[in-house]
N, C-alpha and C positions, 0 to 999 in steps of 0.2 A: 660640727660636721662629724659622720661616724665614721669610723674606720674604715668599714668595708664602703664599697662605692660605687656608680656607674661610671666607668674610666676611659677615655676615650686614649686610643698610644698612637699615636703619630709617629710615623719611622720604624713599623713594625718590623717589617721584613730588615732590617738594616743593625747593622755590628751590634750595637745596645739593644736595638726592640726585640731582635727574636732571642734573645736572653732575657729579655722581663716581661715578655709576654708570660712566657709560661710561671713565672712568682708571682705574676700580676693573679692572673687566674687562682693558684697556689694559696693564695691569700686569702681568696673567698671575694674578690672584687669581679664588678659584672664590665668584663673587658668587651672593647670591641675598638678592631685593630682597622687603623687608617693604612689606607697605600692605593696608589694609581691603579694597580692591577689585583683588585680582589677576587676574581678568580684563579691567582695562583698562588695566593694565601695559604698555605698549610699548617698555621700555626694553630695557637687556641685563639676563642674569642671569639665575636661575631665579624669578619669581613667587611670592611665599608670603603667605596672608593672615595676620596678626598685628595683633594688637591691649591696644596696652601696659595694656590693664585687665582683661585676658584670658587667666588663668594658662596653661589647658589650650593656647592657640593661640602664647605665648610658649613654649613646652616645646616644643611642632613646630616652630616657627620658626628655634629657638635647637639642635636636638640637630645635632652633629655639627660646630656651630659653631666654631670658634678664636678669631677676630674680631666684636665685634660694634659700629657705629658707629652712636650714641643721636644721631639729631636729630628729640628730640620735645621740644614745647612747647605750652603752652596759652595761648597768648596776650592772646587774642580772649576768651577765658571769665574774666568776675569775679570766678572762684574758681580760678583758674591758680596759685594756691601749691598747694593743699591736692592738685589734681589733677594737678599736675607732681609732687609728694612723692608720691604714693601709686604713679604710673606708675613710676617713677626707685624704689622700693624694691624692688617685687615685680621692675621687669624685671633688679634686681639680685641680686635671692633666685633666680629661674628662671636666669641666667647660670654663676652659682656652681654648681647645682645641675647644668647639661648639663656642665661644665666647659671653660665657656668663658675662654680663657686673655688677653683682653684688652678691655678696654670702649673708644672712643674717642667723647668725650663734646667739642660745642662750646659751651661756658660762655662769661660774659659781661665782658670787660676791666673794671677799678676794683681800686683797694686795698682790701685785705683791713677795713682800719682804718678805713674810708671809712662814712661815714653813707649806705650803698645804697639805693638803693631799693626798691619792692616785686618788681620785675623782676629786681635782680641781687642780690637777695637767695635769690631761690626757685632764680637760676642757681647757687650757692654750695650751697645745701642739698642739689642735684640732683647738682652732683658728688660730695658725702659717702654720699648715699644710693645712686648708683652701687654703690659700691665696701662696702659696708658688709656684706657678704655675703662678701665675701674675694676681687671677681677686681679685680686692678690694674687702674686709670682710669687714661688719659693723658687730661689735660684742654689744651683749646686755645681761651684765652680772646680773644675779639674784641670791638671794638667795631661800629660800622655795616659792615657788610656789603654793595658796592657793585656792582650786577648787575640785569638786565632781570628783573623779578617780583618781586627784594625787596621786603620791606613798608617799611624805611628809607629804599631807594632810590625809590622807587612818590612818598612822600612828600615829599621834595627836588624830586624831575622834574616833580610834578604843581604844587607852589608856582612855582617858576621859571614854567612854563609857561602857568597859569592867571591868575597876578596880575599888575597892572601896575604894586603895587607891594610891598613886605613891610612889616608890621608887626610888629617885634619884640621879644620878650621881654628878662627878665635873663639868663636862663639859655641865650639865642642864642649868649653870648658867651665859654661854656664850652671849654672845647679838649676834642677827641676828634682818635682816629685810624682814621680810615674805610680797610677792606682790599677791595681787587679779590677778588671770589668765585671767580678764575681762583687767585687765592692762597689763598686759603680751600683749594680742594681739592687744591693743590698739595702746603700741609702737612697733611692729615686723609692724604693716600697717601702721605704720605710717614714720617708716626709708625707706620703699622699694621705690626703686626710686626716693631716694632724694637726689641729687647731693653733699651736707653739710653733709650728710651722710659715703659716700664710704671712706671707709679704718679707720676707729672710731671705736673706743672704748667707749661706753656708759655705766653708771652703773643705774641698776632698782629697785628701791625697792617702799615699800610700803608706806603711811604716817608714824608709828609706828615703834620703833626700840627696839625692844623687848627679854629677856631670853626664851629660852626652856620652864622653867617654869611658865613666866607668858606666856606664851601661854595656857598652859597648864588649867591655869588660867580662863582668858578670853575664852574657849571653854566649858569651865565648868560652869562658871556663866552661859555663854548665853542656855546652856541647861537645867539649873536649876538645876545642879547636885552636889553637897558638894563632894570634894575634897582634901582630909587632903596629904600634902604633908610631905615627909619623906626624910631626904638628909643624904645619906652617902655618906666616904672621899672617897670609891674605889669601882669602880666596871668599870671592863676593857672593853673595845673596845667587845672582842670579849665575853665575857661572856653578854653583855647586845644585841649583834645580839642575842645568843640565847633564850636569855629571851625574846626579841620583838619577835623572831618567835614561839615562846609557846602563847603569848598571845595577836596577830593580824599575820594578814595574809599575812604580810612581811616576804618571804625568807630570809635565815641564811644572803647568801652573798649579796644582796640588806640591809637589815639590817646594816652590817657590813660597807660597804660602805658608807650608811648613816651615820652612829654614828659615823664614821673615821672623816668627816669634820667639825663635830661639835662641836669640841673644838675650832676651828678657827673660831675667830668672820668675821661677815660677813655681813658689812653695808655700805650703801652707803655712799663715801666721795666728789663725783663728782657728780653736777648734771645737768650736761652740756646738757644731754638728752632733759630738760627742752624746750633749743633753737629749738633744733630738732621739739619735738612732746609736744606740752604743755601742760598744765589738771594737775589738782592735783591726785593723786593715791588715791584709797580707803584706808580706814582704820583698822585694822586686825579685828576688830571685825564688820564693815560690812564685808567683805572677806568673814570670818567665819559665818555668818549668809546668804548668797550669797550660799556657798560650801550646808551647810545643806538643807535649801531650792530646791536646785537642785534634792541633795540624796534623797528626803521625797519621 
């Protein structure tokens, strides 16, 4: 396969896609951006409506394809297994069928062996059911994703900002490793079309391998804000969705979803990606200073 490519983006308009549209382009690949409403598409690339529950409009979307880059998720909806599996098989059956020669799908950091959650369980299923039609997934598994509009980030910046002080969980005290969204789309352009790439498994993270709380930390310093932290032994899953949806602008069930995988640590132990797409990753609190500068 050659580098450059006919690329199909899925999730154009959305926190990732309208950040790798324009690399995509950038690149010298011939983009053409999937979403419901292609008339209010402003990005680069050709506009195309598509709709992952929508054979007849995946077969348009998808013919003439090479590449095509899945960031769909249902997050927000209560029923985001069933409706992430059903989206993720057909748009894998429609891909096979145009002969499209690569999927590049962003799955969710955790061991394989790990008690996942309902979130990075359906991430897992999503990449099987990719692929299960016969075109090679290159999958690229992250944890928090750190960037102006993330839902991850949204929720960090609005705690920091909002409270004067935290109250926190067991599960604050988990390690993750949160990646700049400048890295995110640095390796998503940097696997497409690369032959050491197809049917891999990569994991992403950031320089820093960090708790909830010293995030929480580190966003607070860089804004100059004192923040006295407070840990208690219990506070459930679902009573702390409804506490983040009282006091940031994250839905109950987005919430919920959230807080579900964050007991489960989530760091990279491979970093074979390296071979692939080299560059060292930013560090959380450039990220964090990156994400804010955007917002200002």
């Amino acid at each position: 396969m050659e580098t450059q490519a006919t690329v199909l983006l899925t999730g154009a308009s959305g926190f990732i896609g309208q950040r790798l549209a324009p690399a995509l382009a950038a690149d010298g690949h011939v983009l053409r951006a999937m979403t419901r409403r292609p008339e209010d598409y402003a990005g680069p690339g050709d506009p195309v409506f598509g709709d992952v529950a929508d054979a007849d409009s995946l077969r348009a979307a998808l013919a003439g394809v090479e590449v095509a880059v899945y960031l769909v998720h249902s997050l927000d909806q209560p029923d985001f297994e069933e409706r992430d599996a059903t989206a993720a098989r057909l748009f894998g059956t429609v891909a096979a069928e145009q002969g499209v020669r690569q999927i590049v799908y962003m799955g969710g950091l955790g061991a394989d062996g790990a008690d996942l959650s309902a979130h990075l369980r359906s991430r897992r299923e999503v990449e099987h059911l990719l692929g299960e039609a016969g075109v090679p997934v290159t999958v690229l598994r992250a944890a928090i994703v750190v960037g102006n509009g993330g839902i991850s980030w949204e929720l960090t910046r609005q705690l920091v900002k909002r409270l004067p002080a935290m109250v926190v969980p067991q599960w604050a005290s988990t390690r993750t490793q949160p990646i700049a969204v400048d890295d995110v789309v640095r390796y998503i352009s940097g696997v497409i079309g690369r032959p050491d790439a197809l049917g891999r498994t990569f994991e992403i993270g950031g320089a820093d391998q960090l708790t909830y709380v010293d995030m929480l930390r580190v966003v607070a310093r860089v804004q100059g804000r004192p923040l006295p932290i407070i840990r208690v032994p219990v506070l459930t899953p679902r009573l702390s969705s409804y506490w983040l949806a009282l006091v940031t602008d994250i839905d109950v069930t987005t919430g919920r979803n959230l807080i579900d995988s964050m007991g489960t640590e989530v760091v990279v132990t491979d970093t074979s990606i390296t071979d692939v797409v080299p560059g060292a990753p930013l560090t959380y609190e450039d990220a964090v200073r990156r994400a804010l500068a955007e917002g200002d």
